[in-house]
N, CA, C and O atoms as a Tinker XYZ file with bonds, in Angstrom:
   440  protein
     1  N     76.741000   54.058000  -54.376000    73     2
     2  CA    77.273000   53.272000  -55.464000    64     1     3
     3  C     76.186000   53.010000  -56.503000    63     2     4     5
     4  O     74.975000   53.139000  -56.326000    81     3
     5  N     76.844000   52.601000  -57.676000    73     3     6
     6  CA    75.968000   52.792000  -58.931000    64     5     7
     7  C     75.556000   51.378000  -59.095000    63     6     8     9
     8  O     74.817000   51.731000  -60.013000    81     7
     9  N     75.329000   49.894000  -59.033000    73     7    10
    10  CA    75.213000   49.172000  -58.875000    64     9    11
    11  C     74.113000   48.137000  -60.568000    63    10    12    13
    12  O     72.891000   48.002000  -60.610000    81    11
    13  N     74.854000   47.771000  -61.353000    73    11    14
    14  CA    74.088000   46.722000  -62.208000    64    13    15
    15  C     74.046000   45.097000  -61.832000    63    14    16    17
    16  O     74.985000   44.304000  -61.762000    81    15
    17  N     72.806000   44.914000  -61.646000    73    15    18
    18  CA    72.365000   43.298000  -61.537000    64    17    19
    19  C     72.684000   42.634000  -62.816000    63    18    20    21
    20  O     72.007000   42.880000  -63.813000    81    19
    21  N     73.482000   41.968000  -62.842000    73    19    22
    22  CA    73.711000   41.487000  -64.499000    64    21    23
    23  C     72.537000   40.199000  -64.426000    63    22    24    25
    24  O     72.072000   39.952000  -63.314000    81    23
    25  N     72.042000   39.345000  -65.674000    73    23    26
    26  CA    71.011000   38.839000  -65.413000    64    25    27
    27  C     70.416000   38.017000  -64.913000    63    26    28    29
    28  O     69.210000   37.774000  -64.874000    81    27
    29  N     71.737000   37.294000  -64.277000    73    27    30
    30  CA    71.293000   36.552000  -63.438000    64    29    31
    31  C     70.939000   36.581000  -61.702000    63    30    32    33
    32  O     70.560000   35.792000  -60.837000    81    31
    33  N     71.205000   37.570000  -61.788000    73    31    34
    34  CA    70.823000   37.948000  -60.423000    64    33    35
    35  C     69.280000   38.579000  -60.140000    63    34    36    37
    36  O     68.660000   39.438000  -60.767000    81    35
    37  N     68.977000   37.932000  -59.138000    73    35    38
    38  CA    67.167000   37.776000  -58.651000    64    37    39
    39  C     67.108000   39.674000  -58.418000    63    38    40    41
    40  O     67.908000   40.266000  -57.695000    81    39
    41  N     66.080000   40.305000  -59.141000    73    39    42
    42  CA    65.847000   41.765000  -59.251000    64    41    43
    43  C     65.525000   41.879000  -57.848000    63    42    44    45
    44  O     65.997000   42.873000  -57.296000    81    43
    45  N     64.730000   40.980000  -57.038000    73    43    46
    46  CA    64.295000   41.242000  -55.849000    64    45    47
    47  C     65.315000   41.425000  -54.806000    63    46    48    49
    48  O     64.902000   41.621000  -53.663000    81    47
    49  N     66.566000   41.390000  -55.017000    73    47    50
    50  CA    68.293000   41.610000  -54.101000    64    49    51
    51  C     68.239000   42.707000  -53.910000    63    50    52    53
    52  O     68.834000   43.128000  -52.918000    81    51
    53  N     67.449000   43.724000  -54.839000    73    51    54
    54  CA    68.266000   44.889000  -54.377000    64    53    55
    55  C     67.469000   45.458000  -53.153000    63    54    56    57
    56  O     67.939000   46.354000  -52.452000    81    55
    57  N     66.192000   44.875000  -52.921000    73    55    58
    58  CA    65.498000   45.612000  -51.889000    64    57    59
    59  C     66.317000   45.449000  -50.743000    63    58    60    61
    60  O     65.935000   46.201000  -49.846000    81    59
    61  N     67.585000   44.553000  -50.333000    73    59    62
    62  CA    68.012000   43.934000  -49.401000    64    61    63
    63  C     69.481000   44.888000  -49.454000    63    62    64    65
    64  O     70.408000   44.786000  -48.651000    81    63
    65  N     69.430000   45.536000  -50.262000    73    63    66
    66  CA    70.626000   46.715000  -50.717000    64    65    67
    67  C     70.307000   47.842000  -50.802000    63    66    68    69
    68  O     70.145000   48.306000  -51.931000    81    67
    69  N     70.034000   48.966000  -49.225000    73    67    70
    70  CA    69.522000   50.099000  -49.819000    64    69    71
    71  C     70.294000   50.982000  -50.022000    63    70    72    73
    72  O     71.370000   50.607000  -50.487000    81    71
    73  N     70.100000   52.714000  -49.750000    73    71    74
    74  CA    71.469000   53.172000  -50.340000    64    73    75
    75  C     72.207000   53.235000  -51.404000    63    74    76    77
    76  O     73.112000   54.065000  -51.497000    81    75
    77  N     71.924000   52.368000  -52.355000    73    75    78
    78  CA    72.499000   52.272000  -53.454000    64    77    79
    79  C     71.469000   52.268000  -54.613000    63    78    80    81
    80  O     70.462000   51.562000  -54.565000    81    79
    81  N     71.787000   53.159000  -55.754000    73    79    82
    82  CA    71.354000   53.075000  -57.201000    64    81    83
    83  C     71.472000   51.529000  -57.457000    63    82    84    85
    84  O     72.531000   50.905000  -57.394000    81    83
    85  N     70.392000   51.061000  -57.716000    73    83    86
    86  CA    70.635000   49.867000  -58.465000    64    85    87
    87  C     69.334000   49.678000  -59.578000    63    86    88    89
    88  O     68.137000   49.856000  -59.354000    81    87
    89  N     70.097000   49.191000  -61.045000    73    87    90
    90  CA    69.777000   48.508000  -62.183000    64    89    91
    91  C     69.743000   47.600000  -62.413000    63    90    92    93
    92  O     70.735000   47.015000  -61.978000    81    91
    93  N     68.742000   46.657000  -63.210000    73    91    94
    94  CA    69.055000   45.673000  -63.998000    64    93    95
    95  C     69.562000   45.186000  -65.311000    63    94    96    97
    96  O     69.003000   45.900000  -66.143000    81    95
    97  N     70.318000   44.353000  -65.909000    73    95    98
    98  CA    71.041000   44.699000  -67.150000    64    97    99
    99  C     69.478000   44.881000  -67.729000    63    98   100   101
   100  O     69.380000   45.906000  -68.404000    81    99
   101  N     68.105000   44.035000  -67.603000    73    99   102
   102  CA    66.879000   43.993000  -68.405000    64   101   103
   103  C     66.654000   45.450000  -68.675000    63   102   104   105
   104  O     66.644000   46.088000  -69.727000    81   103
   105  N     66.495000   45.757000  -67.562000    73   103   106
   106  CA    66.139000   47.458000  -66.885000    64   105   107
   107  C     66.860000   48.626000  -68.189000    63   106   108   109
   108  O     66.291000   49.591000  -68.700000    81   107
   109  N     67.768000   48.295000  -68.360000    73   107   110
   110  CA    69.042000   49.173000  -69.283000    64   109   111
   111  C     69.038000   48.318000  -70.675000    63   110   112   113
   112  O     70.095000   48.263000  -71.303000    81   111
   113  N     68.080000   47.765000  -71.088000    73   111   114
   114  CA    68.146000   46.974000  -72.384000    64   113   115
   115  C     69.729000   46.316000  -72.866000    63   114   116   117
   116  O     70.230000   46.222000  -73.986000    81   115
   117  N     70.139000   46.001000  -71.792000    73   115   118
   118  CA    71.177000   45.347000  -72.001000    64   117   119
   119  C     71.379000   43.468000  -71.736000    63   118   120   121
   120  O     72.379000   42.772000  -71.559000    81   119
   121  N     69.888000   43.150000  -71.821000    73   119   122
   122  CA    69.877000   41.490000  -71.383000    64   121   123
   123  C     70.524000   40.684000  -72.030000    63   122   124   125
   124  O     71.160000   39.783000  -71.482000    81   123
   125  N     70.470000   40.907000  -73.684000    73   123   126
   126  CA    71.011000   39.939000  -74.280000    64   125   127
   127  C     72.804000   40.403000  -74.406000    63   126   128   129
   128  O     73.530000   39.860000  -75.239000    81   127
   129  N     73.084000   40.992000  -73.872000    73   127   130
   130  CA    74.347000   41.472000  -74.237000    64   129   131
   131  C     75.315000   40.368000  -73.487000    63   130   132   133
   132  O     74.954000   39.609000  -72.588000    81   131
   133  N     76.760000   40.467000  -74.125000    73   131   134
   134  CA    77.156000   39.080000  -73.309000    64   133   135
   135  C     78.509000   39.334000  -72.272000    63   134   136   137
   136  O     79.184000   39.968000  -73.083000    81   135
   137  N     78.857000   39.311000  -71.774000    73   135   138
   138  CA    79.645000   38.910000  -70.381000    64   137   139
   139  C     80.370000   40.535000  -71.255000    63   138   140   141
   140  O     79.785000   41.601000  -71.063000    81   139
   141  N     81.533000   40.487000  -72.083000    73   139   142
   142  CA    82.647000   41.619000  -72.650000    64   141   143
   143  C     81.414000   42.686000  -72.993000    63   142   144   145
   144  O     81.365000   43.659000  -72.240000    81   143
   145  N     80.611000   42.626000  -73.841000    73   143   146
   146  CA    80.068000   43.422000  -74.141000    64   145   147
   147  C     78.780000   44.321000  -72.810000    63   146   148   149
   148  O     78.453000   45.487000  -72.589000    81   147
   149  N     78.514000   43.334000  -72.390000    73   147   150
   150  CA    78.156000   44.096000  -70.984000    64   149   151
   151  C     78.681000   45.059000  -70.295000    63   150   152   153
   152  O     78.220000   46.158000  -69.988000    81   151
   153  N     79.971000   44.428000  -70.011000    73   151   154
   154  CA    81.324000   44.946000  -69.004000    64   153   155
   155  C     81.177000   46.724000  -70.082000    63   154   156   157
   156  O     80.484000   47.610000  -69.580000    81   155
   157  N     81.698000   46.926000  -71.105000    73   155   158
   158  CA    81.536000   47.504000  -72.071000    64   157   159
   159  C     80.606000   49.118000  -71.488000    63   158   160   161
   160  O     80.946000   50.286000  -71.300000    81   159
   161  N     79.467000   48.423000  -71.383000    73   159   162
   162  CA    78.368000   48.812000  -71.665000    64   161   163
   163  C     78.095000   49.672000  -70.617000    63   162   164   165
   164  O     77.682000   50.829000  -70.693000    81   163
   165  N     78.400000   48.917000  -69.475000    73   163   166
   166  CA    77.756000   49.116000  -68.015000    64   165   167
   167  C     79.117000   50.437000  -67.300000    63   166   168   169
   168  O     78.868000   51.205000  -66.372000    81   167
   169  N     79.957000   50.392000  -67.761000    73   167   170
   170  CA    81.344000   50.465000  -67.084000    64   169   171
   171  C     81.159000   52.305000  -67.003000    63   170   172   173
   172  O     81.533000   53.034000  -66.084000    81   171
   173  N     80.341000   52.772000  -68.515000    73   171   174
   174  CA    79.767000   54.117000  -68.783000    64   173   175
   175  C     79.479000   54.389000  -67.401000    63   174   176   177
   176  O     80.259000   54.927000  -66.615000    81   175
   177  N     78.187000   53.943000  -67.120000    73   175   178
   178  CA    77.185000   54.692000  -65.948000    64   177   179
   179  C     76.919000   53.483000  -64.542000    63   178   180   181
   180  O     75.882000   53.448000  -63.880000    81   179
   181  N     77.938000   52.711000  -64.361000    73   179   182
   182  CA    77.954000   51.705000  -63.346000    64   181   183
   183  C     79.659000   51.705000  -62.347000    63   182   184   185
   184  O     80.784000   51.423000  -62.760000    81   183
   185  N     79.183000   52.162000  -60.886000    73   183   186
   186  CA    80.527000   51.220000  -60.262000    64   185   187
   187  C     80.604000   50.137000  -60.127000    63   186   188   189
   188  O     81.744000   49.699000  -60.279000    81   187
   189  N     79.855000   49.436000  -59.890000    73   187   190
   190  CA    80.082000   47.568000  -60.081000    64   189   191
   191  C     78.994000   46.758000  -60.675000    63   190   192   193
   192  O     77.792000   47.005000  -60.769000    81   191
   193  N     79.767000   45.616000  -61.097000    73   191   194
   194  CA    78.720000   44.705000  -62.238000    64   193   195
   195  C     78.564000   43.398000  -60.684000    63   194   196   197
   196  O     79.467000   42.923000  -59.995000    81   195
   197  N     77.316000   43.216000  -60.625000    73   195   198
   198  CA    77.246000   42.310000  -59.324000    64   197   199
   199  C     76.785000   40.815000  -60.407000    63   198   200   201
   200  O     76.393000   40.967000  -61.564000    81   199
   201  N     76.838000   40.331000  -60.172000    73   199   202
   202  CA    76.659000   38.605000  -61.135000    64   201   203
   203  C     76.857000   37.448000  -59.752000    63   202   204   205
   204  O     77.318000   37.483000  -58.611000    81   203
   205  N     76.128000   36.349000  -60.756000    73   203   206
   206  CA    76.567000   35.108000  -60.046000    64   205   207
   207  C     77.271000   34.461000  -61.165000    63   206   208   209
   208  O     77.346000   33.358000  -60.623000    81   207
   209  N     77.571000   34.368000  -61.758000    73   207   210
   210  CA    78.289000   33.832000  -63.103000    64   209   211
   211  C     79.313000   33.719000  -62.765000    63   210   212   213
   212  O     79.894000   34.801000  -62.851000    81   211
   213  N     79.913000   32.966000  -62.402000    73   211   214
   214  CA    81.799000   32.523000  -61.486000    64   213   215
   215  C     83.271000   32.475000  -62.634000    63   214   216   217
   216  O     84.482000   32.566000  -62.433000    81   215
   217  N     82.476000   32.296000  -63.798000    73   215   218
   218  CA    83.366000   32.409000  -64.685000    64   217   219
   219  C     83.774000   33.328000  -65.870000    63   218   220   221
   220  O     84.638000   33.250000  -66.743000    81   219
   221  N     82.594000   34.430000  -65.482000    73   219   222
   222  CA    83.245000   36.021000  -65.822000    64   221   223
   223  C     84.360000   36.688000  -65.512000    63   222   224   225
   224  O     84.909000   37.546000  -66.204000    81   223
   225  N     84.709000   36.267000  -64.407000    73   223   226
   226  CA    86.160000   37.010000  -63.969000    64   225   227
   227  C     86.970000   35.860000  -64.607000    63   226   228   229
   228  O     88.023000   36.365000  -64.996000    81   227
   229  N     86.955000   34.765000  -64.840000    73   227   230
   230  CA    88.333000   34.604000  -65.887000    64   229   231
   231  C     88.056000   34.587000  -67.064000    63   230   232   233
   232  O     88.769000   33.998000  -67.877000    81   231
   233  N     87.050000   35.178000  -67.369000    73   231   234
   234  CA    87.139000   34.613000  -69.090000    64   233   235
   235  C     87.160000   36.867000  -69.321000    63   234   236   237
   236  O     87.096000   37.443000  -70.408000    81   235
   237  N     87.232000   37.337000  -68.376000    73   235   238
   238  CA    87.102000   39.118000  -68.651000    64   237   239
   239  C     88.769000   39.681000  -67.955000    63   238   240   241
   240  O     89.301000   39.316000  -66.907000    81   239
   241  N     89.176000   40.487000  -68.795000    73   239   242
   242  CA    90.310000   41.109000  -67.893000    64   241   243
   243  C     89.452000   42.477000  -67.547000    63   242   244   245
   244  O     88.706000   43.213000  -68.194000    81   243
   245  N     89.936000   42.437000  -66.217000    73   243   246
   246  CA    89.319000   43.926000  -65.583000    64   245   247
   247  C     90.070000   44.771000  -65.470000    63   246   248   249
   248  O     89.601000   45.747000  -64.884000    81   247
   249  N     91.475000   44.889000  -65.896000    73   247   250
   250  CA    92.611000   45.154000  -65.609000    64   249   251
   251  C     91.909000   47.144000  -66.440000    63   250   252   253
   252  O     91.249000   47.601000  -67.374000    81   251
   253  N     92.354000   47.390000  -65.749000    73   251   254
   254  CA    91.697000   49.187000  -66.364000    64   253   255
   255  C     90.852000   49.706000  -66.717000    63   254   256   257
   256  O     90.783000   50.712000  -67.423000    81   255
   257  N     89.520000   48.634000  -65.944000    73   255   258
   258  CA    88.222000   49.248000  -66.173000    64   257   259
   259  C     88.184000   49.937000  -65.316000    63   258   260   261
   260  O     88.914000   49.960000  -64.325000    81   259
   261  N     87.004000   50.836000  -65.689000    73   259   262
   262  CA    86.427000   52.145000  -64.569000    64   261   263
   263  C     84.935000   51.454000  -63.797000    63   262   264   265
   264  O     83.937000   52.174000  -63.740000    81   263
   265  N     84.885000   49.782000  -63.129000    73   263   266
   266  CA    83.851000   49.100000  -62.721000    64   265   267
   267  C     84.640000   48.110000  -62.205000    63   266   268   269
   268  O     85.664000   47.623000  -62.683000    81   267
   269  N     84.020000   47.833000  -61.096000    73   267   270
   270  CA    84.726000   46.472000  -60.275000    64   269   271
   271  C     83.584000   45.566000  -60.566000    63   270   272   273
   272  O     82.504000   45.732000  -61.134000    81   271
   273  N     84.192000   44.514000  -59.971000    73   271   274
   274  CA    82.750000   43.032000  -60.746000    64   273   275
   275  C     83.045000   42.376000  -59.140000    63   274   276   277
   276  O     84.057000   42.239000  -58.452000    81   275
   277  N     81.780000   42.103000  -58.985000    73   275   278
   278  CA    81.426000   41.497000  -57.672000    64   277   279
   279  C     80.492000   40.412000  -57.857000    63   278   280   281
   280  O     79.319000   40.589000  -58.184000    81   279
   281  N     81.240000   38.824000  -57.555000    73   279   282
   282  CA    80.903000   37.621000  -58.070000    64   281   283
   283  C     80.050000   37.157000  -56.590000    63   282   284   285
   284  O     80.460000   37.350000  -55.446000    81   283
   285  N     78.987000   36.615000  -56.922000    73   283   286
   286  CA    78.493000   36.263000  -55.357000    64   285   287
   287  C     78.343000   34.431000  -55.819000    63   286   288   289
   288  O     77.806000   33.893000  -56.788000    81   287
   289  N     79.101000   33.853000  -54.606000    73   287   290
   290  CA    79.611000   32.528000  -54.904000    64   289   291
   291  C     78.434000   31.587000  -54.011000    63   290   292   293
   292  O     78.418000   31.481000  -52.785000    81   291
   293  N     77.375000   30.884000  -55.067000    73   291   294
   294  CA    76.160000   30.449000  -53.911000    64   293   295
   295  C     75.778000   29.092000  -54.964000    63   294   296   297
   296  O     76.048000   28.877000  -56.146000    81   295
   297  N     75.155000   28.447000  -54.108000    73   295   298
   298  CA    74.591000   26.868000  -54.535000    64   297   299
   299  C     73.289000   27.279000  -56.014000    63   298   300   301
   300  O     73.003000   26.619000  -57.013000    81   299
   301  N     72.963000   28.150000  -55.697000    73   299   302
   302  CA    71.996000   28.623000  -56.674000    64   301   303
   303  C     72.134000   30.226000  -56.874000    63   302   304   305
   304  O     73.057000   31.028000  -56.735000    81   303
   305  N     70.785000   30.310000  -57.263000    73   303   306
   306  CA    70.779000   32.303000  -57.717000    64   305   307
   307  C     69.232000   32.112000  -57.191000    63   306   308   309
   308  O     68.346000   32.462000  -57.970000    81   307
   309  N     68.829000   31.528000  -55.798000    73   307   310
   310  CA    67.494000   31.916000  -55.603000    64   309   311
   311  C     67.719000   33.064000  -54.703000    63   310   312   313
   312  O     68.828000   33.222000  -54.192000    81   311
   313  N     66.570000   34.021000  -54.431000    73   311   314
   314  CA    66.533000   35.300000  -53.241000    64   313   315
   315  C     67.075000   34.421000  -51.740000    63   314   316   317
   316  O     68.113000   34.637000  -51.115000    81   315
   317  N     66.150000   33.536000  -51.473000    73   315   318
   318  CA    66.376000   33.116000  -50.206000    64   317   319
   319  C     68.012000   32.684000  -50.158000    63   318   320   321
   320  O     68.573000   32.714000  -49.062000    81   319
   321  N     68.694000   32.321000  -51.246000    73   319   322
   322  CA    69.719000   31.660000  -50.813000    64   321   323
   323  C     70.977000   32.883000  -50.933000    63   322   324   325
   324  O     72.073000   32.697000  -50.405000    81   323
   325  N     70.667000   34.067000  -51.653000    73   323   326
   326  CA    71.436000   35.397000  -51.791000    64   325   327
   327  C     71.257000   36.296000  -50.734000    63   326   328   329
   328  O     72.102000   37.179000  -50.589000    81   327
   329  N     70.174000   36.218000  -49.865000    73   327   330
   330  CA    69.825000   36.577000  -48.869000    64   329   331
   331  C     70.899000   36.796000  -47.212000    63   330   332   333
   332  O     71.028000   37.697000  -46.383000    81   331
   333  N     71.308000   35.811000  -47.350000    73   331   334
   334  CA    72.487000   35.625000  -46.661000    64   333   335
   335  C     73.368000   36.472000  -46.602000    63   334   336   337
   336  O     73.887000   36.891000  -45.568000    81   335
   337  N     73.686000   36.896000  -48.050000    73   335   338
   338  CA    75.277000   37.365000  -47.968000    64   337   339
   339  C     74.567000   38.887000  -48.175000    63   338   340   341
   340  O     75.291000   39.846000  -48.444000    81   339
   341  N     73.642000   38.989000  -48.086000    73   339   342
   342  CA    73.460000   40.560000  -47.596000    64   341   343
   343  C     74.408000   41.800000  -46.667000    63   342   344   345
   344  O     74.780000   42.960000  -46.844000    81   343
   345  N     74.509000   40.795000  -45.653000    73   343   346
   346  CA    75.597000   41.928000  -44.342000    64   345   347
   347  C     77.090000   41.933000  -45.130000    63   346   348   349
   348  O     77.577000   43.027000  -45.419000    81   347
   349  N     77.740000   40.805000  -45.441000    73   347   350
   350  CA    78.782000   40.971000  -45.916000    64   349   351
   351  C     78.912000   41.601000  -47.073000    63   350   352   353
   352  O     79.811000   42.442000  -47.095000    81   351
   353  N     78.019000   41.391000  -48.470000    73   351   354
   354  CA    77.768000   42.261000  -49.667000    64   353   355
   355  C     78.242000   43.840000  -48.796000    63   354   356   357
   356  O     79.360000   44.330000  -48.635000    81   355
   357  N     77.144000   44.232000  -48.443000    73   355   358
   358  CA    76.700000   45.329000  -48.123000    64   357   359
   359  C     78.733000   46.492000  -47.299000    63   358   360   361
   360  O     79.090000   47.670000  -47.335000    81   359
   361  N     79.426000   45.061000  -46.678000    73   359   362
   362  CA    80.428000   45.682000  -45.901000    64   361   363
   363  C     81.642000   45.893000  -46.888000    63   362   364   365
   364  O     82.711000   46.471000  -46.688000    81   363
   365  N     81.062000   45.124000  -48.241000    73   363   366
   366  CA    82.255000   44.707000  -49.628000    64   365   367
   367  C     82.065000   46.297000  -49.769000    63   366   368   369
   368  O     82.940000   47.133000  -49.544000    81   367
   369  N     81.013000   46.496000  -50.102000    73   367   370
   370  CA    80.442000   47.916000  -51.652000    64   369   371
   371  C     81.181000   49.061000  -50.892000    63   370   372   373
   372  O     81.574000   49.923000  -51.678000    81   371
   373  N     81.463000   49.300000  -49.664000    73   371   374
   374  CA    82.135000   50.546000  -49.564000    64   373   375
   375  C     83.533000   50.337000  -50.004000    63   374   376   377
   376  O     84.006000   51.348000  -50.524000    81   375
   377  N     84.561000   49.031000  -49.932000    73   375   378
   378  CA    85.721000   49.295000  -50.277000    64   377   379
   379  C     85.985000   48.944000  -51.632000    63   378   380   381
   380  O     87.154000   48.977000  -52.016000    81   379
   381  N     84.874000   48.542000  -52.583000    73   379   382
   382  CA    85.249000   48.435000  -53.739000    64   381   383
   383  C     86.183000   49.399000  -54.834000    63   382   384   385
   384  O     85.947000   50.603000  -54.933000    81   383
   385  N     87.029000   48.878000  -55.462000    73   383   386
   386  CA    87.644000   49.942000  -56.902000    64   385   387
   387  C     87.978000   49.240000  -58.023000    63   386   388   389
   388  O     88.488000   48.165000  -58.341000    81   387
   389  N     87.615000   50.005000  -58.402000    73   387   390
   390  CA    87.145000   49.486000  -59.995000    64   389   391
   391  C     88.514000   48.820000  -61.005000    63   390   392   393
   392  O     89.672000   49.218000  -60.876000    81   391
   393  N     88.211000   48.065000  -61.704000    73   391   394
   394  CA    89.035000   47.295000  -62.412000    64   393   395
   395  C     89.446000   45.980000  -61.450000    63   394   396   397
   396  O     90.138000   45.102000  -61.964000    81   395
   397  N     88.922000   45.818000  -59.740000    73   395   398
   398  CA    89.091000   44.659000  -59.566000    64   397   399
   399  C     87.584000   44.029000  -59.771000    63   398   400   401
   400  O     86.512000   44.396000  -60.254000    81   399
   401  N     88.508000   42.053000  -58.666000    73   399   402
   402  CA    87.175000   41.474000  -59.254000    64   401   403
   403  C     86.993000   40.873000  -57.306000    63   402   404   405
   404  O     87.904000   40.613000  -56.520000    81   403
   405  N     85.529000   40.831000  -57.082000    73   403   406
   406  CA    85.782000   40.554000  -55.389000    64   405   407
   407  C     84.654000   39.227000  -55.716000    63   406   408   409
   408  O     83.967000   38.988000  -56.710000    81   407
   409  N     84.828000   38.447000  -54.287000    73   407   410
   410  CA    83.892000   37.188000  -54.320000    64   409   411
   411  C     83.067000   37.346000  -53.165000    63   410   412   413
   412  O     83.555000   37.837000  -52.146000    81   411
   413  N     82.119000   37.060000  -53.199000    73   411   414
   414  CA    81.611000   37.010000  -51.789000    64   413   415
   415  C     80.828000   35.976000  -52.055000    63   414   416   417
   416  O     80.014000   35.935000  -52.978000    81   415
   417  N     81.160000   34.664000  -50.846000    73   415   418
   418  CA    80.767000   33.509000  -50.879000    64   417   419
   419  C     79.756000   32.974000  -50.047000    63   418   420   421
   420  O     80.233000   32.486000  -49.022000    81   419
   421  N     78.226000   32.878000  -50.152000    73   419   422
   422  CA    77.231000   32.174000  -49.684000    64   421   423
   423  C     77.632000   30.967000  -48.647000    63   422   424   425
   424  O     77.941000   30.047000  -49.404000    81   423
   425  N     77.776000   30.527000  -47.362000    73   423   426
   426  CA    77.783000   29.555000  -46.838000    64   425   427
   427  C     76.491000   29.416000  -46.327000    63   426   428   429
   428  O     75.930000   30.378000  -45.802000    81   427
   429  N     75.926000   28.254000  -46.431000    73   427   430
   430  CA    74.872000   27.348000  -45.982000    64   429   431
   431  C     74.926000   26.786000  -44.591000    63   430   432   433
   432  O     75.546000   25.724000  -44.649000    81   431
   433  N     74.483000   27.087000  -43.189000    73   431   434
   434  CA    74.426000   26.804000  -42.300000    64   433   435
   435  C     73.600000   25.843000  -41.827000    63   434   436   437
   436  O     72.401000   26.035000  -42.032000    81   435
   437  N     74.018000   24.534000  -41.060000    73   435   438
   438  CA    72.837000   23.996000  -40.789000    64   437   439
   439  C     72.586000   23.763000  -39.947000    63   438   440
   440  O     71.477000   23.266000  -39.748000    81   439
């Protein structure tokens, strides 16, 4: 899978994702670009837009894109706390298709 970190996501995730092509929107001079125009952008040479931004999928219709958007639902956007959802991320990216939107949600164990 073709995989873009949109910018809020810690660059250091992907070491925890191997197997997969992965970019950063910085990486692709696409940082300042914004949520539509990203989607846009990325959809060219990306199967999924990975973000923590929770309110991209309603403010974007994905409805006939050629990119699925994969929202990771966590208390923050630090490594240690994205860290977690590594095994499950990892079991999402094979059934992904494009034009949906998937969540994968961080729980905090204590």
């Amino acid at each position: 899978m073709r995989i873009l970190f949109d910018h809020c996501v810690p660059k250091r995730l992907r070491q925890h994702i191997p197997e997969h092509e992965i970019r950063t929107a910085y990486q692709m001079g696409w940082d300042a670009l914004t949520n539509g125009k990203l989607l846009d952008a990325a959809e060219a040479e990306f199967d999924i837009l990975l973000t923590v931004d929770r309110n991209i999928s309603r403010q974007q219709n994905m409805r006939g894109r050629r990119i699925a958007l994969v929202v990771l639902v966590a208390a923050d956007n630090r490594l240690p706390t994205l860290q977690g959802i590594v095994p499950e991320l990892l079991t999402m990216l094979s059934t992904v298709e494009p034009g949906q939107v998937y969540s994968v949600v961080v729980t905090v164990s204590s």
